[in-house]
C-alpha positions in Angstrom: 57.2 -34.7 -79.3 55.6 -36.6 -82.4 55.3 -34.7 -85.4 52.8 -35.3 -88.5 52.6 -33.8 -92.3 50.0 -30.7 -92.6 47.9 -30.5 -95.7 50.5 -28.1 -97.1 53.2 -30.6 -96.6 55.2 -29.2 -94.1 56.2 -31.0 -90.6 54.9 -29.9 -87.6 54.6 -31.1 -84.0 51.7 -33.2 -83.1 49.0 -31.5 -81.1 50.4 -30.8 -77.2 49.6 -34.1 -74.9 48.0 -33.1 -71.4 49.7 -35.2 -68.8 48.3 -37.7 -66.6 47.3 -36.2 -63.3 46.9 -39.5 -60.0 43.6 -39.7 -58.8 43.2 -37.4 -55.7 46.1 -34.8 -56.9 44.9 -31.4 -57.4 48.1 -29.8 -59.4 46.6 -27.6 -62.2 47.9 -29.2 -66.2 50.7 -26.9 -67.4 49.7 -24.7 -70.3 53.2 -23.7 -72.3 53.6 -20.2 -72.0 52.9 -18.0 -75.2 54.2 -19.8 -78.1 56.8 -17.7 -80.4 55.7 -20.3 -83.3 52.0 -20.7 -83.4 52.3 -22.7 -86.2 52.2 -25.9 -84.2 48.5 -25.2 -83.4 47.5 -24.2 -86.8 48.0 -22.6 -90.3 46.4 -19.9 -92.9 45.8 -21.3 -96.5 46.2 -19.7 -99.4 42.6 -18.5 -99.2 43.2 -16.7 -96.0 41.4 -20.2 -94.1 42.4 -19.9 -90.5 42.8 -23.6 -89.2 43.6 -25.2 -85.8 44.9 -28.0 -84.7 43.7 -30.9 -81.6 43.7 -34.0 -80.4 40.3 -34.2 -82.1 41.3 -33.1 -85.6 41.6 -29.6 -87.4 38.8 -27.1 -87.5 38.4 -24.0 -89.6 38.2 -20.7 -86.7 38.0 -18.2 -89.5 39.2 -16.0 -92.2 42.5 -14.2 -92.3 43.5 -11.4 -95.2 44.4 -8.4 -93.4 48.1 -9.2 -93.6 50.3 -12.0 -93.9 49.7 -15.9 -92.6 52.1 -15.5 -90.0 50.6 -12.2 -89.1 47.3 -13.8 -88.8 48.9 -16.6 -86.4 49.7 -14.6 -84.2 46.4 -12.3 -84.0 44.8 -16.2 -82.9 47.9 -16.9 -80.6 46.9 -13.6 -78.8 43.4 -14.6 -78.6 44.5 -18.0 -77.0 46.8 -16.3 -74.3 43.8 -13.8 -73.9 42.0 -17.1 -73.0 44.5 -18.9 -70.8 45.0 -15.7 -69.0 41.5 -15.4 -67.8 41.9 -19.4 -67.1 44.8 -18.1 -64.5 43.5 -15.2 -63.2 40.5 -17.9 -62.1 42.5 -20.4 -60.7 44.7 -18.0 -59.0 41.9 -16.4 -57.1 40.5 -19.8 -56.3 43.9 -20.9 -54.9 44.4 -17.7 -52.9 40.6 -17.2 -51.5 39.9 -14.3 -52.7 37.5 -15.7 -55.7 33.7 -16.8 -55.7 33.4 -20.3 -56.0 30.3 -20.1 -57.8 31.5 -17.2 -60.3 34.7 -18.9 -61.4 33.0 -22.1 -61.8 30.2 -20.3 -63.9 33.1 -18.3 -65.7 35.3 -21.7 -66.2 32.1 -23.8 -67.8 31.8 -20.7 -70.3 35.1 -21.3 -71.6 35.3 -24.9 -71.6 32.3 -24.8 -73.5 33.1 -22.2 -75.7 36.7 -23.8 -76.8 34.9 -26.2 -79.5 34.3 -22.9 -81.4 36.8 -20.4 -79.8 38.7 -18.6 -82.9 42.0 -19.3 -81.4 45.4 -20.5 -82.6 46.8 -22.3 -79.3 47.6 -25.5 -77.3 43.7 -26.4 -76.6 43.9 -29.5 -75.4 46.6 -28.1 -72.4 43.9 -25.2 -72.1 40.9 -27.4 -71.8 42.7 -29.5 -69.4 44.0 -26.5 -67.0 40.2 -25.0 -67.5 38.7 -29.0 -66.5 41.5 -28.8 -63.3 39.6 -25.0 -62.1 36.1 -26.7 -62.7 36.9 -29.7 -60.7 38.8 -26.8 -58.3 35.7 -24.3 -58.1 33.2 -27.6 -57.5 35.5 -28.6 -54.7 35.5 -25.2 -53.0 31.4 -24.8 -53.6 31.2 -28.2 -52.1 33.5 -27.1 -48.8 31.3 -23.6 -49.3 28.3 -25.6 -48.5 29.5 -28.0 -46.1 30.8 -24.9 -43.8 27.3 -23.0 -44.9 25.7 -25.9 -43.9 27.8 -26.6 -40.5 27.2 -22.8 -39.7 23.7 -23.1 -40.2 23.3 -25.8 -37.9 25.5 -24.2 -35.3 23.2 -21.1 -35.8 20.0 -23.1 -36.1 21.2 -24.6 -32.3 22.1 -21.6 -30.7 18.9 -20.1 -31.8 17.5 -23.1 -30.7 18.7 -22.9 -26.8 18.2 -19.4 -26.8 14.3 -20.2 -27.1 14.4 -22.8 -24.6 16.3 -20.6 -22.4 13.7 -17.8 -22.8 11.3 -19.9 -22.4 12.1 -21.7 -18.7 12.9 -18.5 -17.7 9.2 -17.0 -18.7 7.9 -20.1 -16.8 9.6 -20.4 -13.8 11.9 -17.4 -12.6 10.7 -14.8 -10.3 14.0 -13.0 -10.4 12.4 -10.2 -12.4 15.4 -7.7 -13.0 17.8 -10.5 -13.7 15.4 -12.4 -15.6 14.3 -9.0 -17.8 18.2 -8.2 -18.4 18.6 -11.6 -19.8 15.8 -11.8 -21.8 17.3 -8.4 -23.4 20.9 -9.8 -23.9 18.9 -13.1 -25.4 17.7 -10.7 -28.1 20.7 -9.2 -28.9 22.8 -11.8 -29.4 19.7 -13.2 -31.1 20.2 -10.4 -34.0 23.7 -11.4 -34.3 23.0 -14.8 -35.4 22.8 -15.2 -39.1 22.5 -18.1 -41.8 19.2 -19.5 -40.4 16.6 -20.2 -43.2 13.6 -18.3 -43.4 10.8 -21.0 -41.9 13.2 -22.0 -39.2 14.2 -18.5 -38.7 10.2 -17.3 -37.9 9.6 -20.7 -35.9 12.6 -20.3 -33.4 11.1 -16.5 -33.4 7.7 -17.5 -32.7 9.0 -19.2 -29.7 11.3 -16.9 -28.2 8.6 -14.1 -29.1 6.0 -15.8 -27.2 8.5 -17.0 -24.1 9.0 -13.5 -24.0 5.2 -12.1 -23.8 4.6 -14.3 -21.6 7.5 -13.1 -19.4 6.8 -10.0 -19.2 2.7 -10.8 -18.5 3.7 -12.7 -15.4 5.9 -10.1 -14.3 3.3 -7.7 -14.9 0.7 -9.5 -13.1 3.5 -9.6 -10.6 4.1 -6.4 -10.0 0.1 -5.4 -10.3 0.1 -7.8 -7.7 2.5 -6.1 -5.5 1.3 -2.3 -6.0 -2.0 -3.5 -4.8 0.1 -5.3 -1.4 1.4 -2.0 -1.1 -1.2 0.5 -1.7 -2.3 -1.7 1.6 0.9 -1.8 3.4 0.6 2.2 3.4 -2.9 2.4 4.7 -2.1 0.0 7.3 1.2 1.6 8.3 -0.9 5.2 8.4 -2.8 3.9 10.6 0.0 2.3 13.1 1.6 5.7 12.8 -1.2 7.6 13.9 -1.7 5.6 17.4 1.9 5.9 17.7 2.2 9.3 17.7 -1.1 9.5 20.3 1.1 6.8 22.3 4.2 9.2 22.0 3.2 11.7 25.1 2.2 8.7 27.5 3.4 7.9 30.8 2.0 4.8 31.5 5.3 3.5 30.9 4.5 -0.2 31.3 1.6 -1.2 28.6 3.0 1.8 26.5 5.9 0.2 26.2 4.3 -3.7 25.3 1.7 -1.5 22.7 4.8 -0.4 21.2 6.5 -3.9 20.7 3.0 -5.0 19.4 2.7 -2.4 16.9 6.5 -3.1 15.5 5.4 -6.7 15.2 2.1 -5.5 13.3 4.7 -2.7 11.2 6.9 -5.6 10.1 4.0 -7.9 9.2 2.1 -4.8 7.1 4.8 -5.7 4.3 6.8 -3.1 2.0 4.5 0.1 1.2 5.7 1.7 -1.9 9.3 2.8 -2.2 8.9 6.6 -2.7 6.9 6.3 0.4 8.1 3.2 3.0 11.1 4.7 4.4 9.0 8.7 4.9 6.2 6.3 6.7 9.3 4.5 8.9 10.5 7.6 9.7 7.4 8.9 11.5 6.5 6.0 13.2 10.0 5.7 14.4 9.9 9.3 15.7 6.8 8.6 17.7 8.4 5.2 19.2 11.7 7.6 19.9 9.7 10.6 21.9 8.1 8.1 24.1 11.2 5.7 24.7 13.9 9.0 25.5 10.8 10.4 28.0 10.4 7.2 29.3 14.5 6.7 29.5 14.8 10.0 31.5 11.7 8.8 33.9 13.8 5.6 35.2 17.0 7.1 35.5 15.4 9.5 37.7 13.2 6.8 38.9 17.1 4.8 39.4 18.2 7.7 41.0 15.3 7.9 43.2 15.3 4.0 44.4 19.5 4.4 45.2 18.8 6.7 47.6 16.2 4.5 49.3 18.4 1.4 49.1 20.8 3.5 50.9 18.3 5.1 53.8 17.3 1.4 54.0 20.7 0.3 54.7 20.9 2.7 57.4 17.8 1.3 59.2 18.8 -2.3 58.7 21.8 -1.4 60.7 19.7 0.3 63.7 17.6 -3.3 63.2 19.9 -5.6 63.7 21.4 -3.9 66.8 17.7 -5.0 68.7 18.1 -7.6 71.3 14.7 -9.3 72.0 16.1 -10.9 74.8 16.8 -8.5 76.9 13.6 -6.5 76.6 11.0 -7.8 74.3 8.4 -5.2 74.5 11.3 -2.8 73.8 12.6 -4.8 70.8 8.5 -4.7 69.5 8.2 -1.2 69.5 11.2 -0.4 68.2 10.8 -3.3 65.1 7.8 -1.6 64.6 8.9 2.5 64.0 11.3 1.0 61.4 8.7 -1.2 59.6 7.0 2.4 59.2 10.3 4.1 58.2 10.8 1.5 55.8 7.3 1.5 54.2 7.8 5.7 53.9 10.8 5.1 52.3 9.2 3.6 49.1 10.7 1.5 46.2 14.6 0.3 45.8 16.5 -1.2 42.4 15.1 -4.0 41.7 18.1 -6.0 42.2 18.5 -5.1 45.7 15.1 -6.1 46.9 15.5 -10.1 48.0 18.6 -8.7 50.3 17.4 -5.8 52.1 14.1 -7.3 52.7 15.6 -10.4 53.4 17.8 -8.8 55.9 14.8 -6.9 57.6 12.8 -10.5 57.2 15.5 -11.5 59.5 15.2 -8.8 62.4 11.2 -9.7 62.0 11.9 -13.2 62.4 14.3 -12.9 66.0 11.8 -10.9 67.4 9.0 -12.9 66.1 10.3 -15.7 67.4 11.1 -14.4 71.1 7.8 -13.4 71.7 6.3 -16.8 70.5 8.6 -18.3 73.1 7.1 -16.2 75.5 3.9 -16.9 74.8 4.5 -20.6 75.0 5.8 -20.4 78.7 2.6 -18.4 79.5 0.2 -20.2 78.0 -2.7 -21.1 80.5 -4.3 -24.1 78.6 -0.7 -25.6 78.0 0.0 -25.7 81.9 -3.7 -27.3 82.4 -3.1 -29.7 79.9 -0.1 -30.9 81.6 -2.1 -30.7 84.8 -4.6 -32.7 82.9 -2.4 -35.8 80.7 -0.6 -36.1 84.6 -3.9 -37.0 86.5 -4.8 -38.8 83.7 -1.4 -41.0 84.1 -2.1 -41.5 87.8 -5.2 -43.0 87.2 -4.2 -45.3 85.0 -1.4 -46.5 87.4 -4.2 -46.5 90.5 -6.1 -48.9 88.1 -3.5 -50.9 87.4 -2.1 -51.2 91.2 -6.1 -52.2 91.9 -6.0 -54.9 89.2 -2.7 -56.7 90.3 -3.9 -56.8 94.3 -7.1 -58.1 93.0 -5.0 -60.9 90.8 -6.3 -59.6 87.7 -3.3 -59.3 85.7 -5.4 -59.1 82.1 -6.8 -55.9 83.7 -3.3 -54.7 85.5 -1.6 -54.8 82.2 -4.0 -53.0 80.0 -4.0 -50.2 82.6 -0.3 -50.2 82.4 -0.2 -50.0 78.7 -2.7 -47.0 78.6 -0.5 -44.9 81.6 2.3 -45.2 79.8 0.6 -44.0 76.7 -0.7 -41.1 78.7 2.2 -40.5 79.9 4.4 -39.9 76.7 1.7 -37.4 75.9 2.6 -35.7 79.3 6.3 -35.6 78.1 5.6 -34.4 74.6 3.0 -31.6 77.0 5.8 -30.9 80.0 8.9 -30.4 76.7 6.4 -28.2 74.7 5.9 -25.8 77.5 9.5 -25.6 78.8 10.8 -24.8 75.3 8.5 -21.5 75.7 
């Protein structure tokens, strides 16, 4: 270190150099540690003058007689560690987090600008330099500070943001009330966790969510106004459905009962939802009524089923006495027999349903044989079928007497047209003579 002569005369070491710190490094300017000869930083004169030294010169920092000079050095060396402690304590805290940005670098300014009159005996030039690197070190964090306030803000600022846009397609468009309402809630909840929005910004994105909301919950009460009018009617209407059920409920007009019923279901589905404390009470009752008359009816054909087995099987027993008839060998016999069991079979009444097309087809059959025996009968018997045999044969031989007349007179135009008309005559005589054997 370079040393110069003090006013007194004696050598001391020039005032402390602060070393050169490369651009972009943020390493804090030693300070010495407490100096055990503070007469490198300054001196007392013989009038008790308390002087310290710089790199910008020496400067009187007060008056020292309460004891000796080197007692009075080091009072102003404790003053200056007093100092660079509270510089450390500042740019510990920075380095470790713990400090406020904005504090230290209020604190640090202080005491750089209070070192051009501090009364302290001490390397200042190391000191102001170490107090410059905190500045520099507390501007740096307030600038990150801000940056990350800032950043938050506008993460906050968006989220708020979608929030309101959320709430407010959902007041304009969804119908899914509960869901809908529970977002809404969960909206404004996480909505009071958001923080670091300004004021203004704050009360807009409000406004909007406010109003998205309001407007929500009109529609849905509209909605719902809406729907206890539906089913305020939906009860009346279902009253009165009930009450012609339960007058239906003792009927035994099974058939049109039965089709009323399935009409008034149709008319019960399309009355809509009565009001829930009430719907499924009003279903009850008209189901009741529909029960009574189904389980009455219910009993009526299996009795009625019951009923119609035992005539299928009396009916069988007559189909079997039926088909034993033989027209052929007596047919007034076969007649009156046919008929008894066509009177038998009317007494018996009604069969299942699906037995119908076979027993009366097998009884159609019986009908039939004997039906067609006596038509036969008839046909052989017939007095106007024999005379219009008799009547197609003369009418043949007088066609062939005409033509026999025509040829022996040489008038074969005449002979052959009396031919051709014989033998039409007498293909109706055939068809006549074939129509009264088949009987």
């Amino acid at each position: 270190m370079a040393e110069q002569n003090t006013p007194n005369g004696s050598d001391v070491p020039a005032p402390h150099q602060v070393p050169h710190t490369p651009a972009g490094a943020h390493a804090a300017p030693a300070v010495p540690p407490a100096e055990p000869h503070p007469e490198r930083w300054g001196r007392i004169d013989e009038d008790g003058a308390v002087f310290v030294r710089s790199s910008e010169g020496e400067r009187q920092i007060g008056v020292w007689q309460a004891g000796s000079a080197d007692e009075g050095l080091t009072h102003f060396a404790r003053r200056f560690d007093d100092l660079r402690t509270e510089v450390e304590l500042l740019e510990t805290r920075l380095t470790s987090g713990a400090g406020d940005p904005k504090q230290a670098l209020t604190s640090a300014t202080q005491l750089r600008d209070g070192l051009a009159e501090a009364a302290v005996v001490g390397d200042l030039d190391a000191l102001r330099a170490r107090v410059e690197h905190v500045i520099s070190h507390a501007e740096r964090a307030l600038s990150e500070v801000k940056q990350e306030r800032e950043q938050a803000r506008a993460a906050a600022v968006g989220r708020k943001q979608a929030l309101a846009e959320e709430a407010e397609a959902i007041a304009a468009e969804s119908t899914q009330w509960k869901a809908a309402g529970d977002r809404l809630r969960t909206i404004l909840d996480e909505w009071k966790t958001i923080k670091g929005v300004d004021r203004k910004t704050d009360d807009e994105l409000w406004r909007r969510f406010s109003k998205a909301r309001e407007a929500f919950n009109r529609r849905r009460g509209s909605h719902f106004a809406e729907l206890d009018k539906q089913r305020a009617t939906a009860k009346r209407r279902k009253e009165e459905l009930i009450e012609e059920a339960e007058s239906m409920a003792g009927s035994t007009d099974w058939g049109p009962t039965a089709g009323r019923y399935k009409d008034l279901m149709a008319e019960w589905k399309a009355a809509g939802r009565a009001p829930k404390d009430t719907d499924e009470a009003l279903w009850q009752r008209f189901r009741a009524a529909q029960d009574a008359f189904f389980a009455a009816r219910s009993a009526a054909f299996s009795e009625r089923d019951a009923e119609f087995a035992d005539n299928a099987a009396r009916k069988e027993e007559l189909l079997a006495e039926a088909e034993k008839i033989d027209p052929a060998a007596n047919l007034d016999a076969a007649k009156s027999q046919l008929r008894k069991i066509q009177e038998r079979w009317d007494e018996i009444g009604k069969v299942p349903r699906e037995r119908i097309r076979e027993l009366d087809g097998r009884l159609k059959s019986v009908q039939d044989g004997v039906r067609s025996a006596e038509d036969s009968k008839w046909r052989r018997t017939d007095p106007e079928a024999q005379a219009r045999v008799a009547q197609f044969r003369e009418r043949v031989e007088q066609f062939e007497s005409q033509s026999a007349k025509a040829r022996a007179a040489g008038d074969e135009r005449r002979a052959k047209k009396a031919d051709e008309q014989a033998a039409q005559w007498r293909e109706w005589l055939r068809a006549a003579e074939a129509a009264v054997a088949d009987r």
